[in-house]
VOKE-147143 format. One record per residue (C-alpha): residue number from 1; residue in one letter; x, y, z. Coordinates in steps of 0.1 Angstrom, whole numbers, plus 2048, in hexadecimal, padded with zeros to 3 digits. Layout:
N
+-----+------+-----+-----+-----+
|  nr | rest |  xx |  yy |  zz |
+-----+------+-----+-----+-----+
| NUM |    a |   X |   Y |   Z |
...
+-----+------+-----+-----+-----+
This chain:
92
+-----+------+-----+-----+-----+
|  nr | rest |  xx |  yy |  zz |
+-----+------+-----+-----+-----+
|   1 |    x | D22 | 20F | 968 |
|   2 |    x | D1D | 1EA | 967 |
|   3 |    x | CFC | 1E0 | 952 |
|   4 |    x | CEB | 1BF | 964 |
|   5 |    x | CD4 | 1A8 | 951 |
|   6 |    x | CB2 | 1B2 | 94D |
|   7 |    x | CA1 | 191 | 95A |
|   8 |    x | CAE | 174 | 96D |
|   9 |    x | C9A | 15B | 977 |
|  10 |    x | C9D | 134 | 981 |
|  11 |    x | C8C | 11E | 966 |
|  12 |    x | C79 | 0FE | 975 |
|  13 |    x | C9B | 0E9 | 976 |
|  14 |    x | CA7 | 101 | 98D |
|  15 |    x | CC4 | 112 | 96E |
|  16 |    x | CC7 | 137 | 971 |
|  17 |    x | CB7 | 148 | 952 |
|  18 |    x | CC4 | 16A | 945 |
|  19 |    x | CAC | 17C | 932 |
|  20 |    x | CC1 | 196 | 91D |
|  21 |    x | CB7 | 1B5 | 90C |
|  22 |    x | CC4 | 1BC | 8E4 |
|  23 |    x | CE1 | 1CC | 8EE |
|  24 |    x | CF0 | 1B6 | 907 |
|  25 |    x | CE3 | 198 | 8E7 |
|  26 |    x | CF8 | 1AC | 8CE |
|  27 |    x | D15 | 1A7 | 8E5 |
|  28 |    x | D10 | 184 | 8EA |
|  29 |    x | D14 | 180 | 8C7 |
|  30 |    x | D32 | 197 | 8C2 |
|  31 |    x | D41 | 185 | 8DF |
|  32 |    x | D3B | 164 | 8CC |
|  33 |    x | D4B | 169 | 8AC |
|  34 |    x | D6A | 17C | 8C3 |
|  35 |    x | D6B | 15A | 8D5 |
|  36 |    x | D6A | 14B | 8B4 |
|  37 |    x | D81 | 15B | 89F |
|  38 |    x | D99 | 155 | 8BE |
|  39 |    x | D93 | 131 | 8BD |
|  40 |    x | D99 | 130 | 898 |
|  41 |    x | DB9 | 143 | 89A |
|  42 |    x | DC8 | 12D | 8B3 |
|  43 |    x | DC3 | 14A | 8CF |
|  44 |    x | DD8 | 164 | 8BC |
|  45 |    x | DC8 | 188 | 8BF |
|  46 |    x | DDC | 197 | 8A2 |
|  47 |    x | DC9 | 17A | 889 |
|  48 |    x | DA9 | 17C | 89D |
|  49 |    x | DA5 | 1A4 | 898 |
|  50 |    x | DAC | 1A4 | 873 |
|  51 |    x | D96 | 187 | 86E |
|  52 |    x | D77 | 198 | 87C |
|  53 |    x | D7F | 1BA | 86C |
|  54 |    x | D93 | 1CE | 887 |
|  55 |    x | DAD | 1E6 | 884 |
|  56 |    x | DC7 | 1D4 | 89D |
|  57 |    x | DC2 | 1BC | 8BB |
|  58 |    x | DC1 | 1DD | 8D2 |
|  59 |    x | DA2 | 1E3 | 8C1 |
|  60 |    x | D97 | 1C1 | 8CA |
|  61 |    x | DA1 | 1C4 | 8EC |
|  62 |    x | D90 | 1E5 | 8F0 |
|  63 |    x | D6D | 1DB | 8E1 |
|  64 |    x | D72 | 1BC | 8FC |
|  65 |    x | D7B | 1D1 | 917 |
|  66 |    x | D5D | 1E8 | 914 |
|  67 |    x | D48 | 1C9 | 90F |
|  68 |    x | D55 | 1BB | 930 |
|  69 |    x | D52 | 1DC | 946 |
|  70 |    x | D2B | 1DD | 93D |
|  71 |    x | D1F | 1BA | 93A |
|  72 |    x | D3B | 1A5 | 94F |
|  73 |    x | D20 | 189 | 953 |
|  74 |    x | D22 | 180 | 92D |
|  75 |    x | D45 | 174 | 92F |
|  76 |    x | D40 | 156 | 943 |
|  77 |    x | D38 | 142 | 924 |
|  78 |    x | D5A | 14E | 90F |
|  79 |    x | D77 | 13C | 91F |
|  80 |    x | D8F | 147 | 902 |
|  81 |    x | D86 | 166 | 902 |
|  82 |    x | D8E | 165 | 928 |
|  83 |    x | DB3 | 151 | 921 |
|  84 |    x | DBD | 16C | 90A |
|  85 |    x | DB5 | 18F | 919 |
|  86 |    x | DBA | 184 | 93E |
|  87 |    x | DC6 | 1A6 | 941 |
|  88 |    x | DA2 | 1B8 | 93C |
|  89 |    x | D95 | 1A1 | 956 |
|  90 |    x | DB0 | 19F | 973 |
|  91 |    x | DAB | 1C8 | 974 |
|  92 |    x | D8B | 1CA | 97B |
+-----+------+-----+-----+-----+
């Protein structure tokens, strides 16, 4: 099951606002350092993983593939994450 955002909202210059809960905040900032660490690493999973303390890039790609089938509308803001696991995206 798909979680949606707990508040959304248009602020006063008309910008959609997302009010998020902890969880979907401690995913934000998991995402972040993924999108990170891929950026650093020139977009190679394999140096990505190890650099943020995972077993293997299937790790990786599992812990972003559970992200994504619960909270799909974080992603929009991580386009490297998005370049390098098109796969988790183009099946759902």
């Amino acid at each position: 099951a798909k979680t949606e955002p707990a508040l959304v909202g248009t602020n006063t210059n008309g910008i959609v606002e997302i009010d998020l809960g902890i969880e979907e905040k401690k995913v934000l900032i998991d995402l972040t350092s993924i999108e990170q660490a891929l950026i650093k690493r020139n977009k190679v999973k394999g140096d990505a993983a190890i650099d943020l303390g995972y077993n293997s890039s299937d790790n990786l790609r599992y812990r972003i593939k559970t992200y994504y089938d619960k909270y799909p509308f974080l992603f929009s803001d991580f386009p490297t994450i998005k370049h390098c696991y098109k796969r988790v995206f183009v099946d759902n």
